[in-house]
C-alpha atoms as one frame of an Amber mdcrd trajectory, in Angstrom:
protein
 140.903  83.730  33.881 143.175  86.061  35.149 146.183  85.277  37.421 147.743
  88.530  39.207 150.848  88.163  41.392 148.667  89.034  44.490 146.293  85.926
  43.416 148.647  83.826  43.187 150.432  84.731  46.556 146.795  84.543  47.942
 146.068  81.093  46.584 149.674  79.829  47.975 149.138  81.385  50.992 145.799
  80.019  51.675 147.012  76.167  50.648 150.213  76.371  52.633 147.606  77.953
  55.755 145.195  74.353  54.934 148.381  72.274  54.667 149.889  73.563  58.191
 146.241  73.615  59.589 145.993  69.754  58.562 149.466  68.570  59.513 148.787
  70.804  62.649 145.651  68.766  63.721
């Protein structure tokens, strides 16, 4: 497995979008 900076920046992104969509709701 390879981690790029862009992958992780996605994968950070996308769990800090789920977290804000949770605490959101």
């Amino acid at each position: 497995m390879a981690f790029n900076g862009a992958g992780v920046r996605d994968t950070a992104r996308t769990l800090k979008i789920g977290i804000n969509t949770v605490i959101r709701t």
